[in-house]
VMD Tcl script that builds the backbone (N, CA, C; Angstrom):
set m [mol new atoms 162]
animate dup $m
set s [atomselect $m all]
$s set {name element resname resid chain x y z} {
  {N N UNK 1 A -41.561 102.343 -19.163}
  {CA C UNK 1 A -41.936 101.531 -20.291}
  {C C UNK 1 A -40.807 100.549 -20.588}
  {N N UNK 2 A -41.165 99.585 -20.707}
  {CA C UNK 2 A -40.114 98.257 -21.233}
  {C C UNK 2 A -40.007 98.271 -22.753}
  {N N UNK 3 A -38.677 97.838 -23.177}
  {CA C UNK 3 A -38.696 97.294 -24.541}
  {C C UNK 3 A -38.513 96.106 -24.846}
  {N N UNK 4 A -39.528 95.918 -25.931}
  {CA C UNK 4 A -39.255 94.222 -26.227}
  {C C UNK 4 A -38.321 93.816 -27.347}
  {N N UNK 5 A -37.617 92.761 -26.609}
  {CA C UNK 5 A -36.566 92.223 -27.889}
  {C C UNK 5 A -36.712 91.247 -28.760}
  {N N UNK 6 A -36.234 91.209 -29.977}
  {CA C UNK 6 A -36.925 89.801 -30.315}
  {C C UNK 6 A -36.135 88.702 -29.529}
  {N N UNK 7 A -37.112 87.343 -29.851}
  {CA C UNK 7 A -36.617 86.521 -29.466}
  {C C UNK 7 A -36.370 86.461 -27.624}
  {N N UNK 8 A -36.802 87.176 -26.976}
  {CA C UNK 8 A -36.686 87.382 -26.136}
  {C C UNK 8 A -38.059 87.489 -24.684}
  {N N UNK 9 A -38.045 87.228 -23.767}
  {CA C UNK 9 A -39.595 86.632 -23.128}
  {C C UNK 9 A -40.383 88.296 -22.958}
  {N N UNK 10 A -41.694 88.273 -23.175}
  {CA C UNK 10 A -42.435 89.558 -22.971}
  {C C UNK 10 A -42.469 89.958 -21.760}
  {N N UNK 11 A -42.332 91.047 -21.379}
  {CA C UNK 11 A -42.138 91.366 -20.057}
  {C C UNK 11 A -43.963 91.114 -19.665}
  {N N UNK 12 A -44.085 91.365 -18.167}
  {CA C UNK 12 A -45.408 91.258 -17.626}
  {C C UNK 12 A -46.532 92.461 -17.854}
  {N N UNK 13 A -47.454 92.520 -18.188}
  {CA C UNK 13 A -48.270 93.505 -18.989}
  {C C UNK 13 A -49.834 93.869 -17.954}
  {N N UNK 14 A -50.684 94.454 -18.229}
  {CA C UNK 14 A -51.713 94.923 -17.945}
  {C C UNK 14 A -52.564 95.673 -18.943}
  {N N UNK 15 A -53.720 95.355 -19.737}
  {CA C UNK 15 A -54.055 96.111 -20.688}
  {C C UNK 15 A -55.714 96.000 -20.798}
  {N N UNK 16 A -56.361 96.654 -21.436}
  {CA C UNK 16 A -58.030 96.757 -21.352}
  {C C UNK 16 A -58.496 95.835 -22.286}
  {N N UNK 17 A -59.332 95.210 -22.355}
  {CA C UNK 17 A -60.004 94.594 -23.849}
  {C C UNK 17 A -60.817 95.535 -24.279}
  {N N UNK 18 A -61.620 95.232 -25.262}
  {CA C UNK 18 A -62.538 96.062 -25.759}
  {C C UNK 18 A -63.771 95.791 -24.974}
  {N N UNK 19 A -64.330 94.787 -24.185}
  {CA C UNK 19 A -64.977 94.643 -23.460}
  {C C UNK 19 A -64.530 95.120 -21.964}
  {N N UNK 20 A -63.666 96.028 -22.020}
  {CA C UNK 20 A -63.387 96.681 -20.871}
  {C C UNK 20 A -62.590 96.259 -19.407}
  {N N UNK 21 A -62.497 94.888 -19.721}
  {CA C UNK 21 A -61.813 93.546 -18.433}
  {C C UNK 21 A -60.336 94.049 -18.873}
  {N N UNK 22 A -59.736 93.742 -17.675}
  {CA C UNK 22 A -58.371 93.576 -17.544}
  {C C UNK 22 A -57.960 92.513 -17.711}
  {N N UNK 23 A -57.136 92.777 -19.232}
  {CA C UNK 23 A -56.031 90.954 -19.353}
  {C C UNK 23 A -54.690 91.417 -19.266}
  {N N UNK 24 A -53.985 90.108 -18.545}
  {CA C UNK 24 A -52.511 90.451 -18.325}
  {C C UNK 24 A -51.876 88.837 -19.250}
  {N N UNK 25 A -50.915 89.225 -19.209}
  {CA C UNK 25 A -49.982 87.929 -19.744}
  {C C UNK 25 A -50.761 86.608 -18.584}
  {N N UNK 26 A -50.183 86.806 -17.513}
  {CA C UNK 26 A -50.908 85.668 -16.790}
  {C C UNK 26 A -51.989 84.871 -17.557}
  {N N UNK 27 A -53.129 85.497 -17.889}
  {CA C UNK 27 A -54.198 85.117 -18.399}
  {C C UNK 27 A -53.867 84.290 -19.551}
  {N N UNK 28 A -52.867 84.292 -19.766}
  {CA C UNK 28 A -52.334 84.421 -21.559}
  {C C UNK 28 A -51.531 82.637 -21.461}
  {N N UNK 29 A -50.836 82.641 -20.032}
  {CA C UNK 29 A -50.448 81.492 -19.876}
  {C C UNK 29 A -50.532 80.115 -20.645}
  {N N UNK 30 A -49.927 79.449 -21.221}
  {CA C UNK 30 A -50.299 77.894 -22.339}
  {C C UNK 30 A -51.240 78.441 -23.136}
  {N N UNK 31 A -50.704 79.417 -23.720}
  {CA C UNK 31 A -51.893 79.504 -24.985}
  {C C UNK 31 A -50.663 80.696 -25.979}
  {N N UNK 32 A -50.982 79.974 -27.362}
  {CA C UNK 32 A -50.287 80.980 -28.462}
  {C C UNK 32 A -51.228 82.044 -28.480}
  {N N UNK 33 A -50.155 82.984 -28.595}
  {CA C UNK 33 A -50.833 84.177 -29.184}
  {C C UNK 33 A -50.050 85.026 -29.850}
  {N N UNK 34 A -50.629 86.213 -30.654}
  {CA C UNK 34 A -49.907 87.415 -30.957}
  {C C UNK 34 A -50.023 88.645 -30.667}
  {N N UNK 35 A -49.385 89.124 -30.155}
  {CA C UNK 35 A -49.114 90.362 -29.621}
  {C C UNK 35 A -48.836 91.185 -30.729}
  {N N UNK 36 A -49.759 92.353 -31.866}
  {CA C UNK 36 A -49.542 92.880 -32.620}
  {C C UNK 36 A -49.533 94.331 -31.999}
  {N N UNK 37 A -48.606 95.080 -32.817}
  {CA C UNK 37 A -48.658 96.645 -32.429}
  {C C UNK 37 A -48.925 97.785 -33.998}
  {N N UNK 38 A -49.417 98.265 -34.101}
  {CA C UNK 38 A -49.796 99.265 -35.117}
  {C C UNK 38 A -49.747 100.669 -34.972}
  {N N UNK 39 A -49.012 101.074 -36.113}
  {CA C UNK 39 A -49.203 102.968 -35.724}
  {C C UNK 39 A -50.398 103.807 -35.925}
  {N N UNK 40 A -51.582 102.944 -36.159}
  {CA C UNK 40 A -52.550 103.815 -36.259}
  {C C UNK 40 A -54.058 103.450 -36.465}
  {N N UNK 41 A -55.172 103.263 -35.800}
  {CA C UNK 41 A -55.707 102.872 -35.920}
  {C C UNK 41 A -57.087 103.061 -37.474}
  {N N UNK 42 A -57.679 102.230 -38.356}
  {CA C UNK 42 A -58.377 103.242 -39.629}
  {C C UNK 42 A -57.607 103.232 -40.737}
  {N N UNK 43 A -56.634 102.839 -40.825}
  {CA C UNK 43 A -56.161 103.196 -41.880}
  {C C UNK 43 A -55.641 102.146 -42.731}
  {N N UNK 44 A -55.305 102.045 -43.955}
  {CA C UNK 44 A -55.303 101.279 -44.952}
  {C C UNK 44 A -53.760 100.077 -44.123}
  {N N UNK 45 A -52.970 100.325 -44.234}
  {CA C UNK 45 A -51.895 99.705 -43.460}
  {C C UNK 45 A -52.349 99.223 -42.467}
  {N N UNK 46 A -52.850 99.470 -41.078}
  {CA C UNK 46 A -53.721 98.559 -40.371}
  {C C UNK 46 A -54.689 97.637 -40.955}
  {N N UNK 47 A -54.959 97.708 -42.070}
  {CA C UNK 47 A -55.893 96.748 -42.209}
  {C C UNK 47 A -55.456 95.477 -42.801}
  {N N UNK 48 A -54.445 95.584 -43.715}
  {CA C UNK 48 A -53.948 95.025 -44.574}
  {C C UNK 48 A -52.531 94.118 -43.790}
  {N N UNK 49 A -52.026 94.554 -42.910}
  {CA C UNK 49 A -51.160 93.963 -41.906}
  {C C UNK 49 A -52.060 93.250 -41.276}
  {N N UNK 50 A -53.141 93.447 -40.145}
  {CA C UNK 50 A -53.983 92.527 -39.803}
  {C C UNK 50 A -54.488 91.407 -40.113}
  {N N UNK 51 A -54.932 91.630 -41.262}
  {CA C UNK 51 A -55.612 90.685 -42.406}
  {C C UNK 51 A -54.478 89.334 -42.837}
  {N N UNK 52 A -53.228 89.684 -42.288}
  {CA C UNK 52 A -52.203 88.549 -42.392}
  {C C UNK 52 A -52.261 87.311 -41.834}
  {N N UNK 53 A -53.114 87.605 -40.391}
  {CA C UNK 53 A -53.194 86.783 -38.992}
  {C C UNK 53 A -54.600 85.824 -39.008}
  {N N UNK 54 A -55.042 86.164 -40.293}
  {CA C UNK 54 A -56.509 84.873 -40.065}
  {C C UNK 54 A -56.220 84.054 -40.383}
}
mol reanalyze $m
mol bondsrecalc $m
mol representation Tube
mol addrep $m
C-alpha cells in the first residue's frame, strides 16, 4: 500500500466503480478531480463531508 502526501503526485491506482468497470488514474488524465476517502460508509459524517463537494 502507498501513502499519499500532500501536495505531492498520486501514485498510480486501480479501483471498481459502482458500475463495476475498472478506473485507473490514467483514465483520470486532464481532468480535475477529487479523490475523497471516508471512514465509513451511512453515517452522519459521511454525509455531511460529502455534501461539501457539490
Amino acid at each position: 500500500m502507498s501513502t499519499v502526501q500532500l501536495n505531492q503526485p498520486v501514485p498510480a491506482f486501480t479501483c471498481a466503480t459502482t458500475a463495476e468497470e475498472a478506473l485507473t488514474l490514467d483514465n483520470l488524465q486532464g481532468k480535475n478531480i477529487v479523490i475523497y476517502f471516508y471512514p465509513k460508509d451511512n453515517t452522519p459524517g459521511c454525509t455531511l463531508e460529502v455534501s461539501r463537494f457539490s
